[in-house]
N, C-alpha and C positions, 0 to 999 in steps of 0.2 A: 709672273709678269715681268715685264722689261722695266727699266725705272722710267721711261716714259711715257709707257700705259699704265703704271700703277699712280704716278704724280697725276691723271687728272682721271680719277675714278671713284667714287665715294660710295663702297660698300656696304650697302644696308644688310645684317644677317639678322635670319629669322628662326627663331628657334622650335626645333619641329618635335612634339612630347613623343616621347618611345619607353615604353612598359618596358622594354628589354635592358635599359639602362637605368642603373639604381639613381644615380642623379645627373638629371639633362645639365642643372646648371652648372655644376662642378665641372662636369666633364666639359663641356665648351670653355669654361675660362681658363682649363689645364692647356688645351688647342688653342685658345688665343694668346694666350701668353708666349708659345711655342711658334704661333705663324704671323702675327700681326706685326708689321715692321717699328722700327722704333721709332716711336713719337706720331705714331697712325690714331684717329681716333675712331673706334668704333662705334657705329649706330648698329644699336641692336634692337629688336622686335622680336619681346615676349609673350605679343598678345596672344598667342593660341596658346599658354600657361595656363593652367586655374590661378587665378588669383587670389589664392588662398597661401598660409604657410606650409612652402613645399617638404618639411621635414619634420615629425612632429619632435614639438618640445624647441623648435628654432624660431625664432620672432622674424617677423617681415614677409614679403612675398618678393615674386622673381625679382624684379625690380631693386628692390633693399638686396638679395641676396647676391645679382649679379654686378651692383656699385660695389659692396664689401670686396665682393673676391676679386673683381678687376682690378679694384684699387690698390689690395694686397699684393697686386703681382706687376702692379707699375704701366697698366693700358686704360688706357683713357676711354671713356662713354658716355656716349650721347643717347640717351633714353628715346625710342616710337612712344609717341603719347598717341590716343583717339579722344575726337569729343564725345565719344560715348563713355571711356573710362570713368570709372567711379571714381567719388573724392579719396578713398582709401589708394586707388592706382594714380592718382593726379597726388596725390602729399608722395607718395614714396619716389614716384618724379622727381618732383619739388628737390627733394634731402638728394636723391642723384644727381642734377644738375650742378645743388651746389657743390657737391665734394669735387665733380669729375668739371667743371666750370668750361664746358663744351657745349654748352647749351640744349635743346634738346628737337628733334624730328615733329610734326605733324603729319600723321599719315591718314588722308581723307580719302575715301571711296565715294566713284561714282561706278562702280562696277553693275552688271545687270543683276550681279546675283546677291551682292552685298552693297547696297545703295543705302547712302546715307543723305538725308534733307541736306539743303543747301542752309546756314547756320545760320541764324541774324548777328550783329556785330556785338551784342550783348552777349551773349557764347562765347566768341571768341574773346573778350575781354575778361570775363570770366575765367577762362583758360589760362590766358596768360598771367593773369592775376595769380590766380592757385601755382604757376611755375616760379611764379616770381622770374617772370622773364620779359623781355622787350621783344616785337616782332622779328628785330633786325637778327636777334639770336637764334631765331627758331625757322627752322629748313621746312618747306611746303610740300608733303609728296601725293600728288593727286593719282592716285591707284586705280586705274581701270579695268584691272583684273583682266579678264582671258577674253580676247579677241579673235573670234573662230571664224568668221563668216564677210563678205564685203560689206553686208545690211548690218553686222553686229559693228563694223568700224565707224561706217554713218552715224549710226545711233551715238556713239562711245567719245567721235569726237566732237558732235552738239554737247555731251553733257560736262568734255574736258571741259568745252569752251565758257561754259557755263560758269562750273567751276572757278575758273582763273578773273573772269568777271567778277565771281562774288566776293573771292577770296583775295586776287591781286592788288587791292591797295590797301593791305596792311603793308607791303612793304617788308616781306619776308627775306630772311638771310639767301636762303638760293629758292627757285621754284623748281618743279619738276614735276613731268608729267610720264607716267609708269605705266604700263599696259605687258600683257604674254599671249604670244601666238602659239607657243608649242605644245603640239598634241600629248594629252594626257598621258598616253605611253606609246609605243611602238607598235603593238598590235594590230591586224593585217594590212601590213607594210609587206610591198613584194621583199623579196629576197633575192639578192645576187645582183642587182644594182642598184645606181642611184633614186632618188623618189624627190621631188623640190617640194617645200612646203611653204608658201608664201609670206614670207615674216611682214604680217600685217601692222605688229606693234609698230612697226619702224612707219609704215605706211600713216599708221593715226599720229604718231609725232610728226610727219610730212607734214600732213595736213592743217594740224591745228599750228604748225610752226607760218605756214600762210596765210592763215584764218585770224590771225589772233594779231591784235593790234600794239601790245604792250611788247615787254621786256622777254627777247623768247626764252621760256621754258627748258631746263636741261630734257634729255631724254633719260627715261629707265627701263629696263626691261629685267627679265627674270630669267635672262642665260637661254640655256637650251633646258630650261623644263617649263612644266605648265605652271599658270601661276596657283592653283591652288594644291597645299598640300597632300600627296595622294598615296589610297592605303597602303602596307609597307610590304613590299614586294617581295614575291616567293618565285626560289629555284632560281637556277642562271641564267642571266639574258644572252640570248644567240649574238654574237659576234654584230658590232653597232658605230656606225660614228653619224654623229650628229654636226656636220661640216658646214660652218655659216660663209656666207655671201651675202654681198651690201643686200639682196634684194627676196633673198630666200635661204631657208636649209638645205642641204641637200644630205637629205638621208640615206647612210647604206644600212643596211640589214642583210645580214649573208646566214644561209643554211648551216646547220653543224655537224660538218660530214668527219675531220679528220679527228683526231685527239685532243681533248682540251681545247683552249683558245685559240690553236694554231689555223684555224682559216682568216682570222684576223689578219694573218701574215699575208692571204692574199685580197681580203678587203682594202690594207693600206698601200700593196702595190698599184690597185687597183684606181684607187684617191689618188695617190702621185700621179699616173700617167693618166689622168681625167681633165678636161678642162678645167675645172674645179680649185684646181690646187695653183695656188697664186703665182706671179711671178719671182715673190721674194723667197718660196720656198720655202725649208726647214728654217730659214731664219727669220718666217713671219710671227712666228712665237716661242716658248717652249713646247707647246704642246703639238707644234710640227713639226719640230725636230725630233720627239720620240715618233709620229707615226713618219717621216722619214727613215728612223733606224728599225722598226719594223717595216719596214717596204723592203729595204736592202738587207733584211733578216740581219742586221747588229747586234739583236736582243736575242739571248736567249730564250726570253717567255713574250710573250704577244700583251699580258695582261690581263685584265680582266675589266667588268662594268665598271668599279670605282678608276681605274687610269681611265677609260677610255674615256669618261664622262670629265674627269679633271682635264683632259688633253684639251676633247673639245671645245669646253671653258674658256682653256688657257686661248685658244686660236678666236674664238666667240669674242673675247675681251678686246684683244689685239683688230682682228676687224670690224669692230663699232665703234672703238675710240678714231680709228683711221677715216670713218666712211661721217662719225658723227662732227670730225673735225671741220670737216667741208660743206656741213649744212647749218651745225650749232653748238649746242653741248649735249653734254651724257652724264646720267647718273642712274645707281641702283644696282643691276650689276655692274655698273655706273662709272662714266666718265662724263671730265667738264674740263674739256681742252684748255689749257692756258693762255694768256697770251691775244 
């Protein structure tokens, strides 16, 4: 990221369990400590952990284990708490908030598939209570999960709205309203052009940003994947860029005729001379200036799923913090314009 897309973006990472790695949470705080800028604070989301102690014979759960080793390595953390959390996951909170004194997320669903009751004010004071925190310290993220349909965007933003009614006069540190359009995976998708996918998230932030009569809501969204974690994927993916615009993705997927990755070389010449490809060019992010130097073949290798998937990111960041600046703010894979 550029340092004026990374200055107003507030990264929420969520930690995704993998049998294949002896320990998730080791391994993430070695990569944050390695990528996290300095003096960044991270909010992290452990809820899909067992919340049990992840090592035997180690006291604490993810939470206790990922304040220790953050702490150890000098990056700062802001705990996702839910009202569903147990008093064992709301105390180890608690002990994080205090060490990393960043206060800590509220992450609320109103999602179709994971719908949580709207709280009474006793809940929430409860809550806060057990943080030992003040609202003004605690970030709001009202999660609307996966947004596939126009009837699913209706629904999703009567229950943002809902939401922000119930929940908006505590007077929370930032509000934010989070939803993901992007299809579960790429599966029959043509091949050899582009495919537009309607980013509806953006569309339900539209709307409830006119609907809603308070303080507007940051935007969040979940990048270019679907919002719920999905199972871990086998074999290579055919040659893929996931290229965002204010109003849609537009997906290429190309056949794999030649050797290795190399038809990628001709998907990104492909992207470049599309109307697609912005005016500011390779200079609209990092992640356009490598599929620039794959278009004009610079690279020797094309890459593979993890660059193309970080490019696209990289380009995703850059045109929502741009598009979000002239509507409101952004957060989650998150931006919130300054200023």
């Amino acid at each position: 990221m550029t340092p004026a897309v990374r200055s107003c973006i507030r990264p929420v990472m969520e930690l995704v369990p993998d049998p294949d790695v002896r320990d998730v949470l080791e391994t993430f705080c070695d990569r944050a400590m390695d990528a996290v800028p300095q003096g960044a604070v991270l909010t992290v989301d452990s809820g899909a952990l067992p919340a049990t102690r992840v090592l035997e014979g180690e006291a604490g759960g993810p939470i206790t284990r990922l304040s220790e080793s953050m702490g150890l390595r000098g990056v700062r953390m802001c705990p996702v708490v839910r009202l569903t959390d147990s008093r064992d996951v709301l105390a180890e909170a608690s002990r994080a908030v205090a060490a990393h004194e960043s206060g800590a997320c509220l992450r609320f669903s109103v999602a179709v598939d994971i719908s949580e009751p709207l709280p009474p004010r006793g809940q929430i004071r409860s809550l806060l209570r057990r943080l030992r925190l003040e609202p003004e310290e605690v970030d709001l993220l009202i999660d609307a999960g996966p947004v596939d349909s126009r009837l699913a965007c209706d629904h999703l933003v009567a229950r943002s709205l809902s939401a922000l009614t119930a929940l908006s006069p505590w007077r929370w540190r930032r509000e934010c309203v989070a939803a993901g359009a992007f299809p579960l995976n790429l599966t029959g998708f043509p091949r050899g052009r582009a495919t537009p996918v309607p980013r509806r998230d953006a569309q339900l932030w539209r709307r409830v940003l006119s609907e809603w009569q308070g303080i507007p809501p940051d935007f969040g969204d979940f990048g270019v994947t679907h919002p719920r974690m999905p199972a871990k994927s086998r074999g290579t993916p055919d040659p893929n860029m996931r290229y965002t615009t204010p109003d849609a993705w537009q997906v290429f997927v190309y056949p794999r005729v030649r050797a290795g990755n190399d038809d990628f070389f001709t998907l990104s010449a492909d992207l470049v001379g599309s109307p697609y490809w912005p005016v500011s060019g390779a200079g609209t992010s990092w992640g356009d200036a490598r599929l620039k130097e794959c278009a004009t073949r610079q690279r020797v290798k094309a890459g593979g799923g993890t660059e193309w998937r970080a490019w696209a990111t990289s380009h995703h960041l850059a045109v929502v913090a741009s598009d979000t600046a002239t509507h409101g703010r952004h957060e989650g894979s998150g931006t919130r314009p300054q200023g």
